[in-house]
mmCIF file of the N, C-alpha and C atoms, coordinates in Angstrom:
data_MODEL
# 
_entry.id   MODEL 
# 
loop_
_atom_site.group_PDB 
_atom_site.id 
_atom_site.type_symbol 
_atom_site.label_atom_id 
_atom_site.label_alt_id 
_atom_site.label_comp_id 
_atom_site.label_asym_id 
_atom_site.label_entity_id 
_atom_site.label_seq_id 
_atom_site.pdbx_PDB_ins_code 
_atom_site.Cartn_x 
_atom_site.Cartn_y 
_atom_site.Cartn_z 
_atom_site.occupancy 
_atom_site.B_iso_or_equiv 
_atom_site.pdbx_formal_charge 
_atom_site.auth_seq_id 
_atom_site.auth_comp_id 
_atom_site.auth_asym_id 
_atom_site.auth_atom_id 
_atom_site.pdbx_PDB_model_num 
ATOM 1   N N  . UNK A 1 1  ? 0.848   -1.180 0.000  1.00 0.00 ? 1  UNK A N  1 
ATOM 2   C CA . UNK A 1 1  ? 0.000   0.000  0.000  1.00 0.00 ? 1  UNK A CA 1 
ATOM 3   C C  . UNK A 1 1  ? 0.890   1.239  0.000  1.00 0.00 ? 1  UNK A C  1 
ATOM 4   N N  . UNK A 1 2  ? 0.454   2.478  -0.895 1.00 0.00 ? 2  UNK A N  1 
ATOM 5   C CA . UNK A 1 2  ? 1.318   3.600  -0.712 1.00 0.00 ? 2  UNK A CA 1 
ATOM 6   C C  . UNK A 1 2  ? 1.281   4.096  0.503  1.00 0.00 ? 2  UNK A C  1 
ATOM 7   N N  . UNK A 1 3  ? 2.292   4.892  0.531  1.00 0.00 ? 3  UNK A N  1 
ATOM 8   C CA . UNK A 1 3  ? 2.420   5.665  2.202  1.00 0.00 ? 3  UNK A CA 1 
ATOM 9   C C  . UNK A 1 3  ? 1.581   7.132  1.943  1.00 0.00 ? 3  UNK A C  1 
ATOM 10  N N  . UNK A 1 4  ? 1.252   7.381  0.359  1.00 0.00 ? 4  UNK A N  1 
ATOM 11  C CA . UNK A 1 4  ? 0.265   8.336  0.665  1.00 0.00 ? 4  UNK A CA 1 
ATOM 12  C C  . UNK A 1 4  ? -1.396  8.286  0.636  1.00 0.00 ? 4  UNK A C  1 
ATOM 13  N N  . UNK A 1 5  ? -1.388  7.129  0.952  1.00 0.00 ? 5  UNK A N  1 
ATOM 14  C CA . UNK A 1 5  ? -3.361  6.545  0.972  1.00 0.00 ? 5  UNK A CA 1 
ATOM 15  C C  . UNK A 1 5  ? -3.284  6.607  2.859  1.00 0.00 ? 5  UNK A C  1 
ATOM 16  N N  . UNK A 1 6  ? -4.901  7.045  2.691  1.00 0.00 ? 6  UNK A N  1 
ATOM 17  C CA . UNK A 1 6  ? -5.317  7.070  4.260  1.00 0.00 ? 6  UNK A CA 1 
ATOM 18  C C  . UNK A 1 6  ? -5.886  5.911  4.596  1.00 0.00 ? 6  UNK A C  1 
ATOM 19  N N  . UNK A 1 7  ? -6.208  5.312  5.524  1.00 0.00 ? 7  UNK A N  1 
ATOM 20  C CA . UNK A 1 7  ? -6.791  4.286  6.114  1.00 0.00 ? 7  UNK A CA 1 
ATOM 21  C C  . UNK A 1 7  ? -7.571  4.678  7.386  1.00 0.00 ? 7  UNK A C  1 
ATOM 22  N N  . UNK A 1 8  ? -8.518  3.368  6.879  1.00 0.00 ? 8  UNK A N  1 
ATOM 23  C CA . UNK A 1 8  ? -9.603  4.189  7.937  1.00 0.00 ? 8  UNK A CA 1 
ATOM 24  C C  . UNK A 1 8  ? -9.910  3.048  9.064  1.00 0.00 ? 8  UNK A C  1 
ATOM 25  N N  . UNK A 1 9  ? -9.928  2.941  10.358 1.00 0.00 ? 9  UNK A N  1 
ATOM 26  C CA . UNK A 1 9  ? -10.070 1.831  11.051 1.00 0.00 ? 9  UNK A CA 1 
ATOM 27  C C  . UNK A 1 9  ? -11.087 1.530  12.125 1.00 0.00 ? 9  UNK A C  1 
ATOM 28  N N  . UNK A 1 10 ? -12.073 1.040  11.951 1.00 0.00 ? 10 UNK A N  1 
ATOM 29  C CA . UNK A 1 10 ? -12.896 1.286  12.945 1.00 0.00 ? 10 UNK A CA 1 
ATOM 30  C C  . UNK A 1 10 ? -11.800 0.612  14.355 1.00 0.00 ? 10 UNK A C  1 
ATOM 31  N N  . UNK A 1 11 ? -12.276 1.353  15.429 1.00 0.00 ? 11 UNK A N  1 
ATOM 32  C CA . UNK A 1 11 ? -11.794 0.793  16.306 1.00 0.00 ? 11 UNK A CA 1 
ATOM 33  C C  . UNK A 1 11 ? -12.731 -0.514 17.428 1.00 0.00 ? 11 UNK A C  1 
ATOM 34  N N  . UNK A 1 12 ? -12.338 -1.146 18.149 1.00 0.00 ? 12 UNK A N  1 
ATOM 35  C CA . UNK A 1 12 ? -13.293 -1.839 18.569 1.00 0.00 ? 12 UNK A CA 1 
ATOM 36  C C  . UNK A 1 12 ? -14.412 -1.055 19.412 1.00 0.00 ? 12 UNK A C  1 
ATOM 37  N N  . UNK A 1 13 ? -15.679 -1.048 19.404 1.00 0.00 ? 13 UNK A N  1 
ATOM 38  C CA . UNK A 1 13 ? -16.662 -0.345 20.497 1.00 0.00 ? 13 UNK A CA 1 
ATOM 39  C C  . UNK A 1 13 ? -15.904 1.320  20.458 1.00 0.00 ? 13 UNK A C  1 
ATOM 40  N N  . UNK A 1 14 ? -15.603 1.551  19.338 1.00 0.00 ? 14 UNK A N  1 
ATOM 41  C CA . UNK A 1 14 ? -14.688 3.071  19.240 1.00 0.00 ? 14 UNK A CA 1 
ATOM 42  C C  . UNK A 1 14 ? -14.662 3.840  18.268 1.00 0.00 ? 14 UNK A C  1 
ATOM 43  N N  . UNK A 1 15 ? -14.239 4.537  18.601 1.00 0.00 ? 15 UNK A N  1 
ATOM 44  C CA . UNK A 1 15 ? -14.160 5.565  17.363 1.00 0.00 ? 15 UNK A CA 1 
ATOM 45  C C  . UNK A 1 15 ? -13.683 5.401  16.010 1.00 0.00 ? 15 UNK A C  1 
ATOM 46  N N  . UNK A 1 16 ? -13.746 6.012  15.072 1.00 0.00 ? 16 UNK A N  1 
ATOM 47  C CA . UNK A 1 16 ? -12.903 5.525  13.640 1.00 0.00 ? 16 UNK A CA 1 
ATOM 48  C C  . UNK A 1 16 ? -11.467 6.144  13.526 1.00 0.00 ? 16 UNK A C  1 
ATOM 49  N N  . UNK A 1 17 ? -10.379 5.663  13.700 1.00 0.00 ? 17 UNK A N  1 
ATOM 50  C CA . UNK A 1 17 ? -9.113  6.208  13.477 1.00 0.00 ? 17 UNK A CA 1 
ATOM 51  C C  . UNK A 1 17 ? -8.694  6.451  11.687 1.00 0.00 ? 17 UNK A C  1 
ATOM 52  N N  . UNK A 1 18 ? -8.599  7.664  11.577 1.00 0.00 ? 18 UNK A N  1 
ATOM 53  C CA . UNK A 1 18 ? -8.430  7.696  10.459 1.00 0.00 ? 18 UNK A CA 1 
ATOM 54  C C  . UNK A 1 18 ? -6.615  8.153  10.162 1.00 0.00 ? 18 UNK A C  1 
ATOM 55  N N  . UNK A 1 19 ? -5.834  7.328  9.932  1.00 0.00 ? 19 UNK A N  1 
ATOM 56  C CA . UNK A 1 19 ? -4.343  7.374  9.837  1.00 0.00 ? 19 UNK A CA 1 
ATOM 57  C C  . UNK A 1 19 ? -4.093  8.051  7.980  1.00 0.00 ? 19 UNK A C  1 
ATOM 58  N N  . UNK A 1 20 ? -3.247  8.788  7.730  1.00 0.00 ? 20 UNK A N  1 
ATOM 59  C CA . UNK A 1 20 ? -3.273  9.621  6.734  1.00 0.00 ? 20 UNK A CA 1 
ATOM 60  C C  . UNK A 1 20 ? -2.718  11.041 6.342  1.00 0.00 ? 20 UNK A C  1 
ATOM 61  N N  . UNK A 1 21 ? -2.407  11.452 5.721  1.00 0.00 ? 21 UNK A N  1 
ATOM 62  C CA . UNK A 1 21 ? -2.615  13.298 5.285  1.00 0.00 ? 21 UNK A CA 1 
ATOM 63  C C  . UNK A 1 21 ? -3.638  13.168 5.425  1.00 0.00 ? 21 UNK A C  1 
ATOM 64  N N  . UNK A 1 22 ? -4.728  13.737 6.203  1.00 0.00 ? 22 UNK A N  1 
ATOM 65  C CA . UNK A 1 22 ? -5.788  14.236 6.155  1.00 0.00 ? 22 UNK A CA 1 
ATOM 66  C C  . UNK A 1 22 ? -6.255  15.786 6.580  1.00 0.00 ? 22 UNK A C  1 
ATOM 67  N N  . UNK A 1 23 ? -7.266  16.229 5.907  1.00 0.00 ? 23 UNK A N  1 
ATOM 68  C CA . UNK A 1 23 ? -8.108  17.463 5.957  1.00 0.00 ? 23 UNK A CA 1 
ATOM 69  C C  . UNK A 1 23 ? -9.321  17.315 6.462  1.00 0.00 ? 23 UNK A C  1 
ATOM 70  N N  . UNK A 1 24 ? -9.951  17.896 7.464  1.00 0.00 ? 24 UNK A N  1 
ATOM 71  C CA . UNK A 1 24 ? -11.070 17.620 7.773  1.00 0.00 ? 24 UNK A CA 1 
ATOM 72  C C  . UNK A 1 24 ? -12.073 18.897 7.577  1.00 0.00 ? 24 UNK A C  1 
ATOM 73  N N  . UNK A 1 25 ? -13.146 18.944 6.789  1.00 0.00 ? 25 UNK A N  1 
ATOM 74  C CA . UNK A 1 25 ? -13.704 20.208 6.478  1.00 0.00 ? 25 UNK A CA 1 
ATOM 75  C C  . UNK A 1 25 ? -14.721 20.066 6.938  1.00 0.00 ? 25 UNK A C  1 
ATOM 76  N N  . UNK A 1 26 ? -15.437 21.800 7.129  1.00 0.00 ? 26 UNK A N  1 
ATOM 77  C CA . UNK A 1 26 ? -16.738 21.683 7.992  1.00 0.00 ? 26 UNK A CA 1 
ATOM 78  C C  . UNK A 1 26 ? -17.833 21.538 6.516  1.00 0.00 ? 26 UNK A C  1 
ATOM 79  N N  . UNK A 1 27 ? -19.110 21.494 6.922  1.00 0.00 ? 27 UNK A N  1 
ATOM 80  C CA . UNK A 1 27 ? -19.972 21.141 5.854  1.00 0.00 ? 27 UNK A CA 1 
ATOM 81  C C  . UNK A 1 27 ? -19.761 22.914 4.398  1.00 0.00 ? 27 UNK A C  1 
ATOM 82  N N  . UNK A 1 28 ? -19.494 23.469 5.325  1.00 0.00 ? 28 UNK A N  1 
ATOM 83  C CA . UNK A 1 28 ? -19.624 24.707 4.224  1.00 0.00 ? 28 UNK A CA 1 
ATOM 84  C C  . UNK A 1 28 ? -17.791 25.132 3.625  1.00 0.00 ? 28 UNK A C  1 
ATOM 85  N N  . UNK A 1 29 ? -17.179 23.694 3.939  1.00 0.00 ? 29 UNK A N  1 
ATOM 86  C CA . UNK A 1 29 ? -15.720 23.851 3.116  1.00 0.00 ? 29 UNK A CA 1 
ATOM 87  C C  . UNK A 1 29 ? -14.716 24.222 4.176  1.00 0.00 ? 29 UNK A C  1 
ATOM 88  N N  . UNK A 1 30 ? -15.240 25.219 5.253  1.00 0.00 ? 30 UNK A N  1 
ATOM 89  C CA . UNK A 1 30 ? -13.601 25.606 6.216  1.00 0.00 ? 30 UNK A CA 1 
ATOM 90  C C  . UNK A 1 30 ? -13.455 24.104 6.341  1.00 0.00 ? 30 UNK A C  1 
ATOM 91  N N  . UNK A 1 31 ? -11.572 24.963 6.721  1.00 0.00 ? 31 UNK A N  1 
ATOM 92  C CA . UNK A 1 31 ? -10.920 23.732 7.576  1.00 0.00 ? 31 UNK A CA 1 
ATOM 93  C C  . UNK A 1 31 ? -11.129 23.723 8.616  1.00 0.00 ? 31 UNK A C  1 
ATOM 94  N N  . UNK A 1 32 ? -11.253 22.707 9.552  1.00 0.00 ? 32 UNK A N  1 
ATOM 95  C CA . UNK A 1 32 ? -11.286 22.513 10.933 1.00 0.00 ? 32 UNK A CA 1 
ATOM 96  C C  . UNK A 1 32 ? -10.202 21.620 11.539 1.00 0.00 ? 32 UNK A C  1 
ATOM 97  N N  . UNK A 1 33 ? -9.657  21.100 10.855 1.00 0.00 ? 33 UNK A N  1 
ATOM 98  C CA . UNK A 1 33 ? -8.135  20.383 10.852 1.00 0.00 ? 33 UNK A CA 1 
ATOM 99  C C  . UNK A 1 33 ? -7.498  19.444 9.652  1.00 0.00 ? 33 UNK A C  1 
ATOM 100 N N  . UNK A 1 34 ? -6.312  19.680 10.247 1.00 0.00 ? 34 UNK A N  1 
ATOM 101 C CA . UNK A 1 34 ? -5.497  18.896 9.137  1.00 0.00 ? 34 UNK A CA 1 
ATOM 102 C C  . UNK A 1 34 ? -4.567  18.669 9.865  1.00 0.00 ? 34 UNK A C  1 
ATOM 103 N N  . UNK A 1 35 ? -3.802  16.941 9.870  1.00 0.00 ? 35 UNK A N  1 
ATOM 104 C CA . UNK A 1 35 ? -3.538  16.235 10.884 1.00 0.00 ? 35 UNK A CA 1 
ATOM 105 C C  . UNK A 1 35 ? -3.348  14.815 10.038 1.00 0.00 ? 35 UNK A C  1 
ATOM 106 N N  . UNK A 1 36 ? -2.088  13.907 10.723 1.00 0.00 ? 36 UNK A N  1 
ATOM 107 C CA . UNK A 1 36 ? -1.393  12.377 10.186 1.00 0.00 ? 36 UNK A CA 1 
ATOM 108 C C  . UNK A 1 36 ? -2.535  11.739 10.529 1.00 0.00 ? 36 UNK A C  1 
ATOM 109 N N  . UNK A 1 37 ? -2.910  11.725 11.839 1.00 0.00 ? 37 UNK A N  1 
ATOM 110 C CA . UNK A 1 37 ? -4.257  10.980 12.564 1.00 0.00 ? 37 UNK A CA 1 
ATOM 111 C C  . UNK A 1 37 ? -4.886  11.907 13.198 1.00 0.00 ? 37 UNK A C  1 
ATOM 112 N N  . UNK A 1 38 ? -6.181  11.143 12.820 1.00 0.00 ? 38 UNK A N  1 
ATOM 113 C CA . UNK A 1 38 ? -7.620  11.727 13.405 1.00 0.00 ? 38 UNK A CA 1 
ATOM 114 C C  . UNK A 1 38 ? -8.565  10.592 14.244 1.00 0.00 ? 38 UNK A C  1 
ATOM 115 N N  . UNK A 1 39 ? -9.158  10.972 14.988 1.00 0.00 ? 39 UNK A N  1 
ATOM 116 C CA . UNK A 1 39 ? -10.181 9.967  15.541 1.00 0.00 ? 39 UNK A CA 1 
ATOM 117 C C  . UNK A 1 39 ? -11.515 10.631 15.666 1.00 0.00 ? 39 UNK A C  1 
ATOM 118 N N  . UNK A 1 40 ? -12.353 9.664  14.674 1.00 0.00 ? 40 UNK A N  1 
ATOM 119 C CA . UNK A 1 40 ? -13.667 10.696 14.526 1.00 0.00 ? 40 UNK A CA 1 
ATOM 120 C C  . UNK A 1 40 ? -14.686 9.714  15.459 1.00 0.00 ? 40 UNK A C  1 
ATOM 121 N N  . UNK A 1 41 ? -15.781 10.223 15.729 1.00 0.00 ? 41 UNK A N  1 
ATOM 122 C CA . UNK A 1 41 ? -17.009 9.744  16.538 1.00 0.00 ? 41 UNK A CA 1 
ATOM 123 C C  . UNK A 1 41 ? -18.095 8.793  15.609 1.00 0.00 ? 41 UNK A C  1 
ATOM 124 N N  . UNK A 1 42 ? -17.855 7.718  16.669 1.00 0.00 ? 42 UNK A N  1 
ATOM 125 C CA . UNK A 1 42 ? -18.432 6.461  16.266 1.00 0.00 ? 42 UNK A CA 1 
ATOM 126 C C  . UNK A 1 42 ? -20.114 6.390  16.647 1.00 0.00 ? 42 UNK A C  1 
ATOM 127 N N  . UNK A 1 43 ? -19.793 6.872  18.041 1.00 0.00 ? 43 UNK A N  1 
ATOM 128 C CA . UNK A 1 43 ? -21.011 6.515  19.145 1.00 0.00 ? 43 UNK A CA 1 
ATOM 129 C C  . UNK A 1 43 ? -22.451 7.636  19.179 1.00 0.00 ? 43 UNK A C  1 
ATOM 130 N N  . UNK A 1 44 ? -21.766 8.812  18.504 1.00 0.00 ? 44 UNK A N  1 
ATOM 131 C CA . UNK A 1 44 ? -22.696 9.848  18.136 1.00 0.00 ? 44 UNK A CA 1 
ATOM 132 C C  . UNK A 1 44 ? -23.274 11.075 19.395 1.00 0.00 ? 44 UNK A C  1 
ATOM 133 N N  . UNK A 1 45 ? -22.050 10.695 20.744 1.00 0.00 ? 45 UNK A N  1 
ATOM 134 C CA . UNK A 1 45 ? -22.328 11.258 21.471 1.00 0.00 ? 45 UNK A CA 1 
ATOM 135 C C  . UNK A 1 45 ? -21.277 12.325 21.883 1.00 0.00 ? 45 UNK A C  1 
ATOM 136 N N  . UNK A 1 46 ? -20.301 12.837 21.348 1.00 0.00 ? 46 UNK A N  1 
ATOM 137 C CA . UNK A 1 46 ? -19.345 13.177 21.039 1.00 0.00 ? 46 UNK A CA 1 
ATOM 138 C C  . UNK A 1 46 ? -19.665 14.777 21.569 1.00 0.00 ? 46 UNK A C  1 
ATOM 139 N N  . UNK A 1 47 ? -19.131 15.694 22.645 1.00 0.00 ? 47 UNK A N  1 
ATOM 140 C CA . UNK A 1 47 ? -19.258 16.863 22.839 1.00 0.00 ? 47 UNK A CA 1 
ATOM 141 C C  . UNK A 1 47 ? -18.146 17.847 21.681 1.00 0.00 ? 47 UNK A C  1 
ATOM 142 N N  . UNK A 1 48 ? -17.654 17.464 20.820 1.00 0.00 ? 48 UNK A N  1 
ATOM 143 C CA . UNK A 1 48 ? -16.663 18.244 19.994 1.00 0.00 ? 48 UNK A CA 1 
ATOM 144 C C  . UNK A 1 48 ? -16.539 17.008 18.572 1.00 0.00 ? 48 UNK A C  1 
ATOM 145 N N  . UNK A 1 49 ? -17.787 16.594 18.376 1.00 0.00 ? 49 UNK A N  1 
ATOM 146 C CA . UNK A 1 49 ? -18.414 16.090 16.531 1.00 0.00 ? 49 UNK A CA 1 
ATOM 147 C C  . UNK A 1 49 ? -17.650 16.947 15.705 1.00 0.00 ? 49 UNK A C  1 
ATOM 148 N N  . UNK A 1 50 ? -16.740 16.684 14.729 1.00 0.00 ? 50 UNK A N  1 
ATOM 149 C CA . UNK A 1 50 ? -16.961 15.030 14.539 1.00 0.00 ? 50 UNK A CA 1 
ATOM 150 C C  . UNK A 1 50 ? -15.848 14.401 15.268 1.00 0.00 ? 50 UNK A C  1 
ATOM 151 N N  . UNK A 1 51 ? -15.057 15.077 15.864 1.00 0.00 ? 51 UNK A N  1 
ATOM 152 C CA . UNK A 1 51 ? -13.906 14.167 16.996 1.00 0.00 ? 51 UNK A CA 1 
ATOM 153 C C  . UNK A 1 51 ? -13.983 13.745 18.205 1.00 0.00 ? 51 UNK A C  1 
ATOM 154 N N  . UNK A 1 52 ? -13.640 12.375 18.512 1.00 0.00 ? 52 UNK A N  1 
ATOM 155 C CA . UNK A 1 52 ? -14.156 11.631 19.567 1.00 0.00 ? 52 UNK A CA 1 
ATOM 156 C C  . UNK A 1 52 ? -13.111 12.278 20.750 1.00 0.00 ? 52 UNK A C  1 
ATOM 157 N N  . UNK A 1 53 ? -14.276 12.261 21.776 1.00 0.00 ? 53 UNK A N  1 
ATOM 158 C CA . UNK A 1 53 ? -14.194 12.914 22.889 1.00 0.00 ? 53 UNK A CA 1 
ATOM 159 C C  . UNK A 1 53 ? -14.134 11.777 24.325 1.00 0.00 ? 53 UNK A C  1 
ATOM 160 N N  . UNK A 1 54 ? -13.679 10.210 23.596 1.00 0.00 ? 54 UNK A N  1 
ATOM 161 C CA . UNK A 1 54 ? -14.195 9.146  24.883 1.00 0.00 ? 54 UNK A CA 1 
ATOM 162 C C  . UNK A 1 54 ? -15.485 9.268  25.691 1.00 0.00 ? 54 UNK A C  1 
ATOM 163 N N  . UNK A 1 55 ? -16.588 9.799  25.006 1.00 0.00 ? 55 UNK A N  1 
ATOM 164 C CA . UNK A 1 55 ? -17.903 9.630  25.453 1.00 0.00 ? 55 UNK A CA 1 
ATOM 165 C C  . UNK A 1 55 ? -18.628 7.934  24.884 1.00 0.00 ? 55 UNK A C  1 
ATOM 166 N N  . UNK A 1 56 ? -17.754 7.664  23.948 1.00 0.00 ? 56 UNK A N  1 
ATOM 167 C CA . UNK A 1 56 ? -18.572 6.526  24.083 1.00 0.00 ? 56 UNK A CA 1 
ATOM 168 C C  . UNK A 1 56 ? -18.041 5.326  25.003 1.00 0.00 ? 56 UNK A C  1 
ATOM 169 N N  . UNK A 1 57 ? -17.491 5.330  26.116 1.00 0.00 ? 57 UNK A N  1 
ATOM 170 C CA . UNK A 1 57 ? -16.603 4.646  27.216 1.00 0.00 ? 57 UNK A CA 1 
ATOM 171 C C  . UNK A 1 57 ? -17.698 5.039  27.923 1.00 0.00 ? 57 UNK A C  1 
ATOM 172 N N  . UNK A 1 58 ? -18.447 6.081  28.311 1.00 0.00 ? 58 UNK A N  1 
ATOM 173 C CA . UNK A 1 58 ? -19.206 6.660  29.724 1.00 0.00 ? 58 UNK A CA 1 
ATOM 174 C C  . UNK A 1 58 ? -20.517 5.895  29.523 1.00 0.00 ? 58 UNK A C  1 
ATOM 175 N N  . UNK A 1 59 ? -21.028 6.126  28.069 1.00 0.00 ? 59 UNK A N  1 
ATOM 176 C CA . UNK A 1 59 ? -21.853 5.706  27.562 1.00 0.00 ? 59 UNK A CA 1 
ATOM 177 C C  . UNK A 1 59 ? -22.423 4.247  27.217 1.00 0.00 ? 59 UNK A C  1 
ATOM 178 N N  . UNK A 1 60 ? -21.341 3.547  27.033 1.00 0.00 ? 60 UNK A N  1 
ATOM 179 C CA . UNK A 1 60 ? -21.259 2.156  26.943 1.00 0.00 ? 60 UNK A CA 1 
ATOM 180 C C  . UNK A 1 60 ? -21.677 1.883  25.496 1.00 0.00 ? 60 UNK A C  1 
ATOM 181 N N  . UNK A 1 61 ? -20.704 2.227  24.526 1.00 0.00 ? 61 UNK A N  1 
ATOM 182 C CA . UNK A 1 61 ? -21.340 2.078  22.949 1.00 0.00 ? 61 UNK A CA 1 
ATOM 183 C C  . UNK A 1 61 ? -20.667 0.881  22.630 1.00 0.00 ? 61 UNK A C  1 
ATOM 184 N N  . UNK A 1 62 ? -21.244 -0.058 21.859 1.00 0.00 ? 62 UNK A N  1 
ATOM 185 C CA . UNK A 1 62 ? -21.125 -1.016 21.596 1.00 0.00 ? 62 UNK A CA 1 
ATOM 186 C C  . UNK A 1 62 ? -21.314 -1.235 20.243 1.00 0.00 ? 62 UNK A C  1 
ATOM 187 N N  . UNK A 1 63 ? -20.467 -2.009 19.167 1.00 0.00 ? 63 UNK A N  1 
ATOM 188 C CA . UNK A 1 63 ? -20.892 -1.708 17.878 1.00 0.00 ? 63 UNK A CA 1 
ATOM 189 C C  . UNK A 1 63 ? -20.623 -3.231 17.780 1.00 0.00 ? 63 UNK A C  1 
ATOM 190 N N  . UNK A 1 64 ? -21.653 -4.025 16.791 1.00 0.00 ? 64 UNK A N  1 
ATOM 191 C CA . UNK A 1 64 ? -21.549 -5.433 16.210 1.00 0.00 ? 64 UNK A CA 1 
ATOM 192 C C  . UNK A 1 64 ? -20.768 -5.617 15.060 1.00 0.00 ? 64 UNK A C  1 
ATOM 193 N N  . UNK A 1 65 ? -20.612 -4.438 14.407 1.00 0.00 ? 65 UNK A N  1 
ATOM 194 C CA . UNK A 1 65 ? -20.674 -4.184 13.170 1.00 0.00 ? 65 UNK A CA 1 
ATOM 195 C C  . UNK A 1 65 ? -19.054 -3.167 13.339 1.00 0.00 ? 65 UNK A C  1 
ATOM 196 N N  . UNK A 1 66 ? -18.142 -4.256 12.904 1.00 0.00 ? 66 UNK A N  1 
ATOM 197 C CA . UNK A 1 66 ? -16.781 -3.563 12.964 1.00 0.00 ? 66 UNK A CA 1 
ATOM 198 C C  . UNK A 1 66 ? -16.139 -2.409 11.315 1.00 0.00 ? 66 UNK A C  1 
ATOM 199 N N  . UNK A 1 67 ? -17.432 -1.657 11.112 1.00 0.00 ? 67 UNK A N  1 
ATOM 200 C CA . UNK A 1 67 ? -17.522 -0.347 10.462 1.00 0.00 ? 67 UNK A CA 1 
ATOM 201 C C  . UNK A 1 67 ? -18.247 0.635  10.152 1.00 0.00 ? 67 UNK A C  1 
# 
C-alpha cells in the first residue's frame, strides 16, 4: 500500500481512526483540521463532533458491526 493513501479503522466499540494526510472540512468547506491521525465519533455522542471525545466509554457504545 502507498504511504500516501489514508486508512480508515474502525476501532473496537470506538471511534474511527483515520491514519493519513488528512483534511477535515466543515460542511460549508472551512478547515477545521489537518492532521497524520484523526479519531472521529463512532457513538454519536461526542461533545466536539466530529472528533471523539471518549464519550462513548461513559456511555457504553457497543458496535456489532466492525464499520
Amino acid at each position: 500500500m502507498s504511504e500516501d493513501r489514508v486508512s480508515i479503522t474502525p476501532l473496537k466499540d470506538g471511534p474511527l481512526e483515520v491514519k493519513g494526510a488528512v483534511r477535515i472540512n466543515a460542511s460549508d468547506g472551512t478547515e477545521i483540521k489537518e492532521a497524520d491521525t484523526v479519531y472521529l465519533c463512532r457513538c454519536g455522542g461526542s461533545s466536539k463532533k466530529p472528533f471523539c471525545d471518549g464519550t462513548h466509554k461513559k456511555i457504553g457504545f457497543t458496535s456489532d458491526v466492525e464499520a
